[in-house]
Chimera marker file (.cmm) of the C-alpha trace (Angstrom):
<marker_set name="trace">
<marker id="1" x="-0.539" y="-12.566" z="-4.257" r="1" g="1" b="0" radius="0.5"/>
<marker id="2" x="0.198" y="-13.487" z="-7.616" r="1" g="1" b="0" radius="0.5"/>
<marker id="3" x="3.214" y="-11.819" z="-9.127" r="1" g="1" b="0" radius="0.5"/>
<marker id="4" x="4.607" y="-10.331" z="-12.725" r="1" g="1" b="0" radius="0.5"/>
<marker id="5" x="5.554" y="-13.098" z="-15.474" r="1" g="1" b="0" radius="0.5"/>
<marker id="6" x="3.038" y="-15.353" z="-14.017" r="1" g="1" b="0" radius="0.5"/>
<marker id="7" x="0.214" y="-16.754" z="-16.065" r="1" g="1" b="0" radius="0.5"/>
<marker id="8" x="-2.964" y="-15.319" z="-15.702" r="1" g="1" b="0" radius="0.5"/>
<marker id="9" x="-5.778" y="-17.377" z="-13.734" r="1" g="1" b="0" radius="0.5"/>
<marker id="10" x="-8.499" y="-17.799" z="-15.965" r="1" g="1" b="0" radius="0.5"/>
<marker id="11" x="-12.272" y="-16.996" z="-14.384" r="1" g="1" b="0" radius="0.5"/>
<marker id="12" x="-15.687" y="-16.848" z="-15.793" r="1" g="1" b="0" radius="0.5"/>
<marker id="13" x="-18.123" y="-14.854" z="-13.718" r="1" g="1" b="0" radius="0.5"/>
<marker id="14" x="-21.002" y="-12.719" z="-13.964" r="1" g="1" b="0" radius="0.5"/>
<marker id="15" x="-21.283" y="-9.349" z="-14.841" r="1" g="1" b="0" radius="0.5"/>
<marker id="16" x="-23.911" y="-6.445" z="-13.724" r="1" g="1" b="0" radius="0.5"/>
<marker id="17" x="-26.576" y="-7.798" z="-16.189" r="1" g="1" b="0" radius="0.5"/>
<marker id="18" x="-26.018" y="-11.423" z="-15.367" r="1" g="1" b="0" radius="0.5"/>
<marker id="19" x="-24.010" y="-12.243" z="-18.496" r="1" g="1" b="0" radius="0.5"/>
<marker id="20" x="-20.794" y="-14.604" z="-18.016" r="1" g="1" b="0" radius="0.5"/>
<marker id="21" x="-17.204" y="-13.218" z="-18.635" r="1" g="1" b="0" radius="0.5"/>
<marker id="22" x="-14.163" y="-14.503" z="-19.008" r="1" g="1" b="0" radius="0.5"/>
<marker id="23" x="-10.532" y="-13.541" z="-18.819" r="1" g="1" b="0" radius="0.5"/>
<marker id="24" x="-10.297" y="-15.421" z="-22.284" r="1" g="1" b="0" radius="0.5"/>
<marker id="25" x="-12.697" y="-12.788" z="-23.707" r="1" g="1" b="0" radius="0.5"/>
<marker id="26" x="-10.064" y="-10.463" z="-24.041" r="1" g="1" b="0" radius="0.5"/>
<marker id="27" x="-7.348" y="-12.688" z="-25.595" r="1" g="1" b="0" radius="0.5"/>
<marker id="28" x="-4.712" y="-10.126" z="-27.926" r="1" g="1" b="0" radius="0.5"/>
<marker id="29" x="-5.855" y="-7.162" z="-25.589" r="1" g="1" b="0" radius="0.5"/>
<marker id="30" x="-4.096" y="-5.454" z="-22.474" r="1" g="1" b="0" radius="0.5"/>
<marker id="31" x="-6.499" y="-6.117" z="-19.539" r="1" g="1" b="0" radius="0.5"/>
<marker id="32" x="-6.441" y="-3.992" z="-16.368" r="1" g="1" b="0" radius="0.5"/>
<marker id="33" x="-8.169" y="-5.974" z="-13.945" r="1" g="1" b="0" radius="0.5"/>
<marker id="34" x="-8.997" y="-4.437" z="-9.983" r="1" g="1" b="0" radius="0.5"/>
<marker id="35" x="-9.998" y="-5.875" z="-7.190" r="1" g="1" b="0" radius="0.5"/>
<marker id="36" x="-12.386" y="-3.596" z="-5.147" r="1" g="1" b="0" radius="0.5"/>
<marker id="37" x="-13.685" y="-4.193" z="-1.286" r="1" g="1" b="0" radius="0.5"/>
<marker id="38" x="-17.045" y="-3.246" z="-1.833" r="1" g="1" b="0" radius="0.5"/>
<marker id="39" x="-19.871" y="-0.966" z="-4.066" r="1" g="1" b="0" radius="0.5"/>
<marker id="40" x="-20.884" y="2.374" z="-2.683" r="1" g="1" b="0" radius="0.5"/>
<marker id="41" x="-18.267" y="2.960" z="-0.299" r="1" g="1" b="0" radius="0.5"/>
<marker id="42" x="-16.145" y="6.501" z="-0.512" r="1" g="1" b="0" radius="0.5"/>
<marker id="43" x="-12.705" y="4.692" z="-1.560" r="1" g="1" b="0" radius="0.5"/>
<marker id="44" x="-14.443" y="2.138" z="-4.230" r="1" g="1" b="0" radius="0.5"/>
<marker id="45" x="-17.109" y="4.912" z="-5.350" r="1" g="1" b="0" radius="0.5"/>
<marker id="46" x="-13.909" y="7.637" z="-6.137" r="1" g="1" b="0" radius="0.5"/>
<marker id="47" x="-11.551" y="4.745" z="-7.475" r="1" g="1" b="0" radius="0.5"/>
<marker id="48" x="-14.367" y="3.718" z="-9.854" r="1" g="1" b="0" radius="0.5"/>
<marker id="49" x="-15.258" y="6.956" z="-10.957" r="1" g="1" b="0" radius="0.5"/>
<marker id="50" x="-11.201" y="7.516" z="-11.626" r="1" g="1" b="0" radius="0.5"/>
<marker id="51" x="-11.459" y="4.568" z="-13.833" r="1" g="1" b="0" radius="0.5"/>
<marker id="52" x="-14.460" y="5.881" z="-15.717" r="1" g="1" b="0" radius="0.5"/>
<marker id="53" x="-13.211" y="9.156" z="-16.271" r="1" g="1" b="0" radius="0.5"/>
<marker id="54" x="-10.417" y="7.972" z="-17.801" r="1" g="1" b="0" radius="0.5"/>
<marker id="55" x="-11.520" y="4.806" z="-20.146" r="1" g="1" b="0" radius="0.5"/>
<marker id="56" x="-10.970" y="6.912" z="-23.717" r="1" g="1" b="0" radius="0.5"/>
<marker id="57" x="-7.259" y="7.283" z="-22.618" r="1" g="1" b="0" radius="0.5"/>
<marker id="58" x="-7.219" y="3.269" z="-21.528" r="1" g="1" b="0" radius="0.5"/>
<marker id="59" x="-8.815" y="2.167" z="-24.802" r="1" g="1" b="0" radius="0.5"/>
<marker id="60" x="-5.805" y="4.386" z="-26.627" r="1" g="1" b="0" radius="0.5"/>
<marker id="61" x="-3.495" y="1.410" z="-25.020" r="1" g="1" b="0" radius="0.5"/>
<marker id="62" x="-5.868" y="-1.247" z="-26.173" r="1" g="1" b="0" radius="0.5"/>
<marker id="63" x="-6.649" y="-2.042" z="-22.687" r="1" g="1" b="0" radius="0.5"/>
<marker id="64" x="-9.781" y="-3.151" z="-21.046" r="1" g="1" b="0" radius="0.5"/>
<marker id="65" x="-11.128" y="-2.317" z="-17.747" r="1" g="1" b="0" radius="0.5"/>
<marker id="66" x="-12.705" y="-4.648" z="-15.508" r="1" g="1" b="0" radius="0.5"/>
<marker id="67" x="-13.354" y="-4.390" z="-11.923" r="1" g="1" b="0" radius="0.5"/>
<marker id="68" x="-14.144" y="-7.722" z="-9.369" r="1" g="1" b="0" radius="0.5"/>
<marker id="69" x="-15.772" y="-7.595" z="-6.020" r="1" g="1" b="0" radius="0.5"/>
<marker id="70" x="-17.601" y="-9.783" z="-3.925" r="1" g="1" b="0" radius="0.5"/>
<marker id="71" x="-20.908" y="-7.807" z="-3.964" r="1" g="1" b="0" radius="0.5"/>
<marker id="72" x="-23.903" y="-9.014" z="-6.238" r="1" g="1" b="0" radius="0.5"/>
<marker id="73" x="-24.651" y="-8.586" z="-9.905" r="1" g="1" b="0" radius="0.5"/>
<marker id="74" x="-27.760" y="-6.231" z="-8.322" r="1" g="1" b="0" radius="0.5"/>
<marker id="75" x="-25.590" y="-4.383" z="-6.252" r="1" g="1" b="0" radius="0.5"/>
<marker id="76" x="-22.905" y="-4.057" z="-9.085" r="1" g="1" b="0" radius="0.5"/>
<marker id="77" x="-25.752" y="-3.260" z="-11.825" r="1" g="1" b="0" radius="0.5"/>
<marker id="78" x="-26.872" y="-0.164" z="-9.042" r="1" g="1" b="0" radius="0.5"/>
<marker id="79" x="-23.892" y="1.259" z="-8.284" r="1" g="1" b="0" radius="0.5"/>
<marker id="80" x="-22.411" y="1.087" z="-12.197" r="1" g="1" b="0" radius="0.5"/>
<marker id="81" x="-25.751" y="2.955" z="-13.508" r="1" g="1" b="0" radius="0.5"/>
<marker id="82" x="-25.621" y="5.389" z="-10.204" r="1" g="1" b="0" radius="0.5"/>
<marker id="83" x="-22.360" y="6.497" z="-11.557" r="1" g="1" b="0" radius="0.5"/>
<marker id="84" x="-21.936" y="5.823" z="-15.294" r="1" g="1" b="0" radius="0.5"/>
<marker id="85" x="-19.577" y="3.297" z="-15.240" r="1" g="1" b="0" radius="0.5"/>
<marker id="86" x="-18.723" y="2.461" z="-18.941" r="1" g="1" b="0" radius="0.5"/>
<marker id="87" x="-16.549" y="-0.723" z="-17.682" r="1" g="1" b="0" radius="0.5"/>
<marker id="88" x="-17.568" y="-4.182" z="-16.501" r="1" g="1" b="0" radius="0.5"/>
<marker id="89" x="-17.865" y="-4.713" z="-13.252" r="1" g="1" b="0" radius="0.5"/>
<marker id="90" x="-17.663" y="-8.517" z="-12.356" r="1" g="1" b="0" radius="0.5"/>
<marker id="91" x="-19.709" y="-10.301" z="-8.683" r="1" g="1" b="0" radius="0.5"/>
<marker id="92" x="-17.493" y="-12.953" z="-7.550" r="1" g="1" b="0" radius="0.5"/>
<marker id="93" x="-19.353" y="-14.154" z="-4.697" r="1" g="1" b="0" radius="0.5"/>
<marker id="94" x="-18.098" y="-17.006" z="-4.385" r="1" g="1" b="0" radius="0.5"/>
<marker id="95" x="-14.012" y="-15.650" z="-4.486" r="1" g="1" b="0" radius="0.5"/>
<marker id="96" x="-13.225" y="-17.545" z="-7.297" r="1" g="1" b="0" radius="0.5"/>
<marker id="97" x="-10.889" y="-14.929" z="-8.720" r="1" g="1" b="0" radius="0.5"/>
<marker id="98" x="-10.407" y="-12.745" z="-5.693" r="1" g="1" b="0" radius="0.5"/>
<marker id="99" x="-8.524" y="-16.103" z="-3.717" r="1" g="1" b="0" radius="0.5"/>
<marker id="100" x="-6.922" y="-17.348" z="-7.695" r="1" g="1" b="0" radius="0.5"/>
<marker id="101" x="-5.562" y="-13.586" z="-7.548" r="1" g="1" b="0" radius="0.5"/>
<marker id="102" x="-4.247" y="-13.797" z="-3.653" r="1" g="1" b="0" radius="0.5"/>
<marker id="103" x="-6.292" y="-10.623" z="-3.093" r="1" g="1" b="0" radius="0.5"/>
<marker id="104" x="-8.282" y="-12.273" z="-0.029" r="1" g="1" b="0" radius="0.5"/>
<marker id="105" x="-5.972" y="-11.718" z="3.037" r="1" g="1" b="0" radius="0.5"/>
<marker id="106" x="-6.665" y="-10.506" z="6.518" r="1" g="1" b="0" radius="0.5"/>
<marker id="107" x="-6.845" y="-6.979" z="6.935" r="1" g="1" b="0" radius="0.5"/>
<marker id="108" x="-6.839" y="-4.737" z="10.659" r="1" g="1" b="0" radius="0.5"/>
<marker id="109" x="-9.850" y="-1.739" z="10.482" r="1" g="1" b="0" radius="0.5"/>
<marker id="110" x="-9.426" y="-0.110" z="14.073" r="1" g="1" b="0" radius="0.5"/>
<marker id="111" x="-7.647" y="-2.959" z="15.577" r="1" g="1" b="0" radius="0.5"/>
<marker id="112" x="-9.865" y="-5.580" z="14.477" r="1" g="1" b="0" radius="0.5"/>
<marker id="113" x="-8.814" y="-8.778" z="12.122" r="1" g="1" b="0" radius="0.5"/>
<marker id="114" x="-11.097" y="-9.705" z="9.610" r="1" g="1" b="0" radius="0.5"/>
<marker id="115" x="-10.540" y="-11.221" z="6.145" r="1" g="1" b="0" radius="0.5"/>
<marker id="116" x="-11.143" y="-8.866" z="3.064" r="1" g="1" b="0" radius="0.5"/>
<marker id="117" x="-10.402" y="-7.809" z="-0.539" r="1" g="1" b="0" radius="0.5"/>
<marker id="118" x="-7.250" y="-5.651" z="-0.396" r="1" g="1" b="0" radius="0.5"/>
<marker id="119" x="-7.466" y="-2.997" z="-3.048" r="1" g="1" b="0" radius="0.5"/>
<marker id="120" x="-5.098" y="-4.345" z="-5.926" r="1" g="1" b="0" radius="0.5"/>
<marker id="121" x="-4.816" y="-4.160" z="-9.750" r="1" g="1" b="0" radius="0.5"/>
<marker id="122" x="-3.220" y="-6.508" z="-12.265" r="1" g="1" b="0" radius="0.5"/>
<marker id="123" x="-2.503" y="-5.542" z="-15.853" r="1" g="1" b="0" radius="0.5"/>
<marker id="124" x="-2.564" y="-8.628" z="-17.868" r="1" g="1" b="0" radius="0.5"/>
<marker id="125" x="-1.010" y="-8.791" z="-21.578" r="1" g="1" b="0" radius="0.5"/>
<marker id="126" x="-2.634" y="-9.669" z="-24.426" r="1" g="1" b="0" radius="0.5"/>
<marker id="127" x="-0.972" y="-13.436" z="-23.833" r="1" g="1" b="0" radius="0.5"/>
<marker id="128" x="-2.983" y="-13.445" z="-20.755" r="1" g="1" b="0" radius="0.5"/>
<marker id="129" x="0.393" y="-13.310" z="-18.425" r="1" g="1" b="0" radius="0.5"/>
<marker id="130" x="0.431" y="-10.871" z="-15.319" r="1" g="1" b="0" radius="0.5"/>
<marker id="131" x="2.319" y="-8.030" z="-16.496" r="1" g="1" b="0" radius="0.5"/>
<marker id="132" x="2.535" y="-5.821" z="-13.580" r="1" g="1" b="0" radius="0.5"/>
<marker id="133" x="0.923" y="-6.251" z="-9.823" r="1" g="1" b="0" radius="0.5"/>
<marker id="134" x="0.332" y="-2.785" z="-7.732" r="1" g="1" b="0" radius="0.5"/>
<marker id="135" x="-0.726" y="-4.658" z="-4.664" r="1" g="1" b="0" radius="0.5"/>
<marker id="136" x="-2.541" y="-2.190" z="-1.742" r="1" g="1" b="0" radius="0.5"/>
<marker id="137" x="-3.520" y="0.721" z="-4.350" r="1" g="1" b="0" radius="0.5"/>
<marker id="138" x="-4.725" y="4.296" z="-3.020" r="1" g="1" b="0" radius="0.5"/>
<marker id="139" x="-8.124" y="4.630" z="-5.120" r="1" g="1" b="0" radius="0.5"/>
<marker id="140" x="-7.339" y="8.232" z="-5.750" r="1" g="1" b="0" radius="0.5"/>
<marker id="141" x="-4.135" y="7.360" z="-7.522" r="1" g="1" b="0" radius="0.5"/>
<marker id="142" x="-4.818" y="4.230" z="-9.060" r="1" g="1" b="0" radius="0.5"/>
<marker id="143" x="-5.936" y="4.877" z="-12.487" r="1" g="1" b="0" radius="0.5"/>
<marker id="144" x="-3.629" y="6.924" z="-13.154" r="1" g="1" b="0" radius="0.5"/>
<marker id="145" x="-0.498" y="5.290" z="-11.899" r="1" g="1" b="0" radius="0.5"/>
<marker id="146" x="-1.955" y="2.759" z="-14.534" r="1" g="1" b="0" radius="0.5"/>
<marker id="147" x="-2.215" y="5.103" z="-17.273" r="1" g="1" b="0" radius="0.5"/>
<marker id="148" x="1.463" y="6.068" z="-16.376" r="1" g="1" b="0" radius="0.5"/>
<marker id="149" x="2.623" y="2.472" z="-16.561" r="1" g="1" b="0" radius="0.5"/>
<marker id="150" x="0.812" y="2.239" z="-20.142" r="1" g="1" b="0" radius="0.5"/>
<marker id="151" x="2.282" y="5.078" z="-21.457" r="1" g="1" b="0" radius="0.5"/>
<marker id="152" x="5.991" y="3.795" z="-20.162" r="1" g="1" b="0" radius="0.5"/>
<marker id="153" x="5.330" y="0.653" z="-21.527" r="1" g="1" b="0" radius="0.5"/>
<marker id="154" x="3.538" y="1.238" z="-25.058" r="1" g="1" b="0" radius="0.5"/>
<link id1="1" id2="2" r="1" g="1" b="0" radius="0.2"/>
<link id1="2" id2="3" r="1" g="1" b="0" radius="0.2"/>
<link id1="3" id2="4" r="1" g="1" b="0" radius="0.2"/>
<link id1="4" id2="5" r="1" g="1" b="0" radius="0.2"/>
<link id1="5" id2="6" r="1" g="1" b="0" radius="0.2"/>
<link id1="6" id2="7" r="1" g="1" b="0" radius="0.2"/>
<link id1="7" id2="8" r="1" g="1" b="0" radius="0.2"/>
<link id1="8" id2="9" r="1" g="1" b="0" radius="0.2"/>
<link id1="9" id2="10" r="1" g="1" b="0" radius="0.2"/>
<link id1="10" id2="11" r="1" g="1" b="0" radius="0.2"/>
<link id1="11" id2="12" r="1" g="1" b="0" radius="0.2"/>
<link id1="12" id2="13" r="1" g="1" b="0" radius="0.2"/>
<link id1="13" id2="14" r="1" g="1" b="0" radius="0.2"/>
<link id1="14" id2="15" r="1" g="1" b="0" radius="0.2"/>
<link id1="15" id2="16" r="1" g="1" b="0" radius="0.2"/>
<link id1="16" id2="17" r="1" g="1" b="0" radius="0.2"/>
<link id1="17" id2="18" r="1" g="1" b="0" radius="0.2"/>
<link id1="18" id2="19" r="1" g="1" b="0" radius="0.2"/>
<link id1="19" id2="20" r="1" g="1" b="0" radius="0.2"/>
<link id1="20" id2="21" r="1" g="1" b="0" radius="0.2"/>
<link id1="21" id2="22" r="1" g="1" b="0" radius="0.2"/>
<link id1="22" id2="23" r="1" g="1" b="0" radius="0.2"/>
<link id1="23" id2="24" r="1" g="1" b="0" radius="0.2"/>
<link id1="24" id2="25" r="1" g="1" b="0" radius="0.2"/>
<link id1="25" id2="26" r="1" g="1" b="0" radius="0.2"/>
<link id1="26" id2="27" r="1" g="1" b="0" radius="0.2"/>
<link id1="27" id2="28" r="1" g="1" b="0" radius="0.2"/>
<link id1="28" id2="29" r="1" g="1" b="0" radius="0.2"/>
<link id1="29" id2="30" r="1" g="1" b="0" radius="0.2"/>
<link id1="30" id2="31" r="1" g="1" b="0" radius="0.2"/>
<link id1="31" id2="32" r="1" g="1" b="0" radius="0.2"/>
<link id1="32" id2="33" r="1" g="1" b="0" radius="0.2"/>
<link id1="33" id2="34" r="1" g="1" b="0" radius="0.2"/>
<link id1="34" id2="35" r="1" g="1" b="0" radius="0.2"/>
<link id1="35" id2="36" r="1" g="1" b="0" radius="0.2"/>
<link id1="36" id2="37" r="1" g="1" b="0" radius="0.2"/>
<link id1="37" id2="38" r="1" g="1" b="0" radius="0.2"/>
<link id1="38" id2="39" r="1" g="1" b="0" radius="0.2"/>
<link id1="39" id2="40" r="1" g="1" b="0" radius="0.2"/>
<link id1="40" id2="41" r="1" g="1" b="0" radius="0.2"/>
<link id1="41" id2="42" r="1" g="1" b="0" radius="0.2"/>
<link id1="42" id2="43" r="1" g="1" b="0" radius="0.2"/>
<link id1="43" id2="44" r="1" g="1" b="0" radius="0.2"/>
<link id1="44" id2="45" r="1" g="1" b="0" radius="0.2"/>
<link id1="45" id2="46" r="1" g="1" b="0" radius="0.2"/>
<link id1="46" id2="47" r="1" g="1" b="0" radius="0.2"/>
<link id1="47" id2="48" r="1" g="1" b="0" radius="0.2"/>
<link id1="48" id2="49" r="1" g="1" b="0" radius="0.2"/>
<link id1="49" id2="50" r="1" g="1" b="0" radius="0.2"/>
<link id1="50" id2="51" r="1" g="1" b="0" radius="0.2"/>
<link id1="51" id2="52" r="1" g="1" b="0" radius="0.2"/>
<link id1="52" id2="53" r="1" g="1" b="0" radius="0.2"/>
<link id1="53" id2="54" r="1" g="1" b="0" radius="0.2"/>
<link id1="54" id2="55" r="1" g="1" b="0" radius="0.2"/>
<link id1="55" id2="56" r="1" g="1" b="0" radius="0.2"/>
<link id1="56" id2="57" r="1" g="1" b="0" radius="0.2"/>
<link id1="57" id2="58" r="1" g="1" b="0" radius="0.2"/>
<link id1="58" id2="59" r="1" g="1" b="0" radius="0.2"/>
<link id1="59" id2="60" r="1" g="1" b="0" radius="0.2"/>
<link id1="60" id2="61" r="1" g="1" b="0" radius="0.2"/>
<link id1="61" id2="62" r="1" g="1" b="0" radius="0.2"/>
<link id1="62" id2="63" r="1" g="1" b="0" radius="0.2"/>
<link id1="63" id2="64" r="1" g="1" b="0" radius="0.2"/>
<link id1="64" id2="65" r="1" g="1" b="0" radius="0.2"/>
<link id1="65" id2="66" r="1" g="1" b="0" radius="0.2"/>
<link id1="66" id2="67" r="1" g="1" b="0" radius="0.2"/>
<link id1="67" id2="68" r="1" g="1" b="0" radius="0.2"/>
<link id1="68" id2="69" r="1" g="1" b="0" radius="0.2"/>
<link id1="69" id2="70" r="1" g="1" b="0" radius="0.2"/>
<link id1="70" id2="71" r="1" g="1" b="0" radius="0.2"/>
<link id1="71" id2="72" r="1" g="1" b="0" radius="0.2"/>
<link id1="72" id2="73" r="1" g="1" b="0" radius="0.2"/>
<link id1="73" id2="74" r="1" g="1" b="0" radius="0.2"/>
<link id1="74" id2="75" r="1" g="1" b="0" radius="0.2"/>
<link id1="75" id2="76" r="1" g="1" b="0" radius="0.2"/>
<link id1="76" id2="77" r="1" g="1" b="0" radius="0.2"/>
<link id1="77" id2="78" r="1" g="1" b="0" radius="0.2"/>
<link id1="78" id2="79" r="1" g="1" b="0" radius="0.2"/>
<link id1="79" id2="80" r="1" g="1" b="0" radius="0.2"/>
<link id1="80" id2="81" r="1" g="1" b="0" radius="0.2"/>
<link id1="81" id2="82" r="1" g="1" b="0" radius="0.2"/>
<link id1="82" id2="83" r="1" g="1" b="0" radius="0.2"/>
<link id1="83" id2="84" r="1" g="1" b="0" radius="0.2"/>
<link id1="84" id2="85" r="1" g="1" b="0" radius="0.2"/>
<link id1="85" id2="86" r="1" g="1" b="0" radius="0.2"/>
<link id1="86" id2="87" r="1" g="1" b="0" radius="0.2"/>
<link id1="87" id2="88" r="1" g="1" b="0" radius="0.2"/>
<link id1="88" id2="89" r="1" g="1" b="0" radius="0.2"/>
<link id1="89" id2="90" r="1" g="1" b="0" radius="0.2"/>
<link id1="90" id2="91" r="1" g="1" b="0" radius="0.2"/>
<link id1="91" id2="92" r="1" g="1" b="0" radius="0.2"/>
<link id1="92" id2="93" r="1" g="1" b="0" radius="0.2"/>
<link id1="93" id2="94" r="1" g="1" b="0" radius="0.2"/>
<link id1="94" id2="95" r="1" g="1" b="0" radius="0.2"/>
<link id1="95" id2="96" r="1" g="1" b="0" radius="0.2"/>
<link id1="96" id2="97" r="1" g="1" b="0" radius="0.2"/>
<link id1="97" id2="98" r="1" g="1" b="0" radius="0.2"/>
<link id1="98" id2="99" r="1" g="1" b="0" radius="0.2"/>
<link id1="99" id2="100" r="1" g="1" b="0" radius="0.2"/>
<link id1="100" id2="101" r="1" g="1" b="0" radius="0.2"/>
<link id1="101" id2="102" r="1" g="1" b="0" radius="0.2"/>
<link id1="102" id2="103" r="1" g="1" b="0" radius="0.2"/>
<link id1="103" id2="104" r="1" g="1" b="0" radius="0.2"/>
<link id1="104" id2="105" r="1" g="1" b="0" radius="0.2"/>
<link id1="105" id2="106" r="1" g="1" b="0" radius="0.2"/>
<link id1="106" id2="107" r="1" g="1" b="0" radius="0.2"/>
<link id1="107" id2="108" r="1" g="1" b="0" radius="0.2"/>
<link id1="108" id2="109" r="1" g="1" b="0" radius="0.2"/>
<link id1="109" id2="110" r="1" g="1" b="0" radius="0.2"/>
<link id1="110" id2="111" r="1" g="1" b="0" radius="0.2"/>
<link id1="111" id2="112" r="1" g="1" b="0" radius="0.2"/>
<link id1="112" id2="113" r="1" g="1" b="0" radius="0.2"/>
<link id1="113" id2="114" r="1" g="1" b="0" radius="0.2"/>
<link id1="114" id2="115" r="1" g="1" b="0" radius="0.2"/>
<link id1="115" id2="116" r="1" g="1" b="0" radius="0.2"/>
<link id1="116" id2="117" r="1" g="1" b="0" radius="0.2"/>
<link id1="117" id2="118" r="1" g="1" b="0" radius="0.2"/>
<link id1="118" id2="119" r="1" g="1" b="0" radius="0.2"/>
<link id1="119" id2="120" r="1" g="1" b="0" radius="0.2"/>
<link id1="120" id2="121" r="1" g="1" b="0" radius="0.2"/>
<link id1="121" id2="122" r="1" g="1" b="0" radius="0.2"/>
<link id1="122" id2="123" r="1" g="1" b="0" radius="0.2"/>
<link id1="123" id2="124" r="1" g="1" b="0" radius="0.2"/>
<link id1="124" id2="125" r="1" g="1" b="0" radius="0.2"/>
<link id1="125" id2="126" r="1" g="1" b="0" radius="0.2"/>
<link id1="126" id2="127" r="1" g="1" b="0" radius="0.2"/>
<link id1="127" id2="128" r="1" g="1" b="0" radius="0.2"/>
<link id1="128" id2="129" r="1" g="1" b="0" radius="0.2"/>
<link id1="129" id2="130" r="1" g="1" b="0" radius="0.2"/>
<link id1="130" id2="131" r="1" g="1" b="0" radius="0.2"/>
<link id1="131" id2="132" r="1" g="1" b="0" radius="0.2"/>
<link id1="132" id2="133" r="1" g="1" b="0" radius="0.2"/>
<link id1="133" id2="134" r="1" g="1" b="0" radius="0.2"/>
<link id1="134" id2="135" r="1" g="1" b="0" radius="0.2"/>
<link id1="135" id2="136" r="1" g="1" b="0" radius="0.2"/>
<link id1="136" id2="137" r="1" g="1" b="0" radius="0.2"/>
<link id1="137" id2="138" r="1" g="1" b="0" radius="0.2"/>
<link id1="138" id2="139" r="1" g="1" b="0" radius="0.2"/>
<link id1="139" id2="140" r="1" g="1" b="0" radius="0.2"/>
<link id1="140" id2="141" r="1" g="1" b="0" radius="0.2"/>
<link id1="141" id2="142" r="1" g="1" b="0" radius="0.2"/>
<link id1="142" id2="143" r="1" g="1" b="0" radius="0.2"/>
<link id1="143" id2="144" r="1" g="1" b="0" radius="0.2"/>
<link id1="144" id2="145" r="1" g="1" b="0" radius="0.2"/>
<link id1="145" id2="146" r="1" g="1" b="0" radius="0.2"/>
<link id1="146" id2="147" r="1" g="1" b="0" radius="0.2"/>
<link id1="147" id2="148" r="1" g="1" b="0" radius="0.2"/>
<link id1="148" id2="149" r="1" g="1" b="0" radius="0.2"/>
<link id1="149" id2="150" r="1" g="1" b="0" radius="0.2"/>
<link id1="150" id2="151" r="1" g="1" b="0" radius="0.2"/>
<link id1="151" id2="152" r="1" g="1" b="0" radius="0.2"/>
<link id1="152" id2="153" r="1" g="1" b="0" radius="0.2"/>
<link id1="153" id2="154" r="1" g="1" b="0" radius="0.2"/>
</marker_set>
């Protein structure tokens, strides 16, 4: 996993509509970018809903949201308009960002090994170098241990 003071890895992928983005996009703004197993599932649904609930304080800070999974633009584009997600939500298929990131590791569920996203968030500063890694992230807790760090930080 990628660590603080280390240059961001640039991506392009698409977002729930289809429409490329790119880390670049954001260039002079704080970006808060999390890494998410999968749409739809009680940890993801209640971590994303954290985030939306609290973008107005996130754009105080200048600060984007953006989370990346693996799942499809369709399956990103259902479960952002199931629950009013005001924040892009990026597929990476392909785990173009999620390995550049180191978020892709093995992971035990009930004693079995698989590979998976683990649940991490990078904030990245407006010079598009990692300014803080919270690797393994409870989704209950995560947006606002961000918002914390923000507020420290400002």
């Amino acid at each position: 996993m990628l660590e603080a003071g280390t240059r961001a890895p640039e991506f392009t992928l698409p977002d729930k509509d289809g429409n490329p983005v790119s880390l670049s996009d954001f260039a002079g703004k704080k970006v808060v970018l999390y890494f998410y197993p999968r749409d739809n599932t009680p940890g993801c649904t209640r971590q994303a809903c954290a985030f939306a609930g609290a973008c107005e304080e996130f754009r105080k800070f200048n600060a984007v949201v953006i989370g990346v999974s693996k799942d499809s633009v369709a399956s990103h584009q259902k479960f952002a308009e199931k629950y009013s997600l005001p924040f892009l939500l990026l597929s990476d298929p392909e785990l173009t960002a999620i390995q550049a990131y180191g978020v892709w590791q093995e992971k035990k569920n009930y004693g079995k090994v698989s590979m998976g996203v683990v649940r991490s968030t990078f904030v990245i500063d407006g010079n598009g170098v990692i300014e803080k890694v919270m690797p393994r992230v409870r989704p209950d807790t995560s947006a606002e241990e961000i918002l914390s760090y923000l507020a420290e930080n400002a």
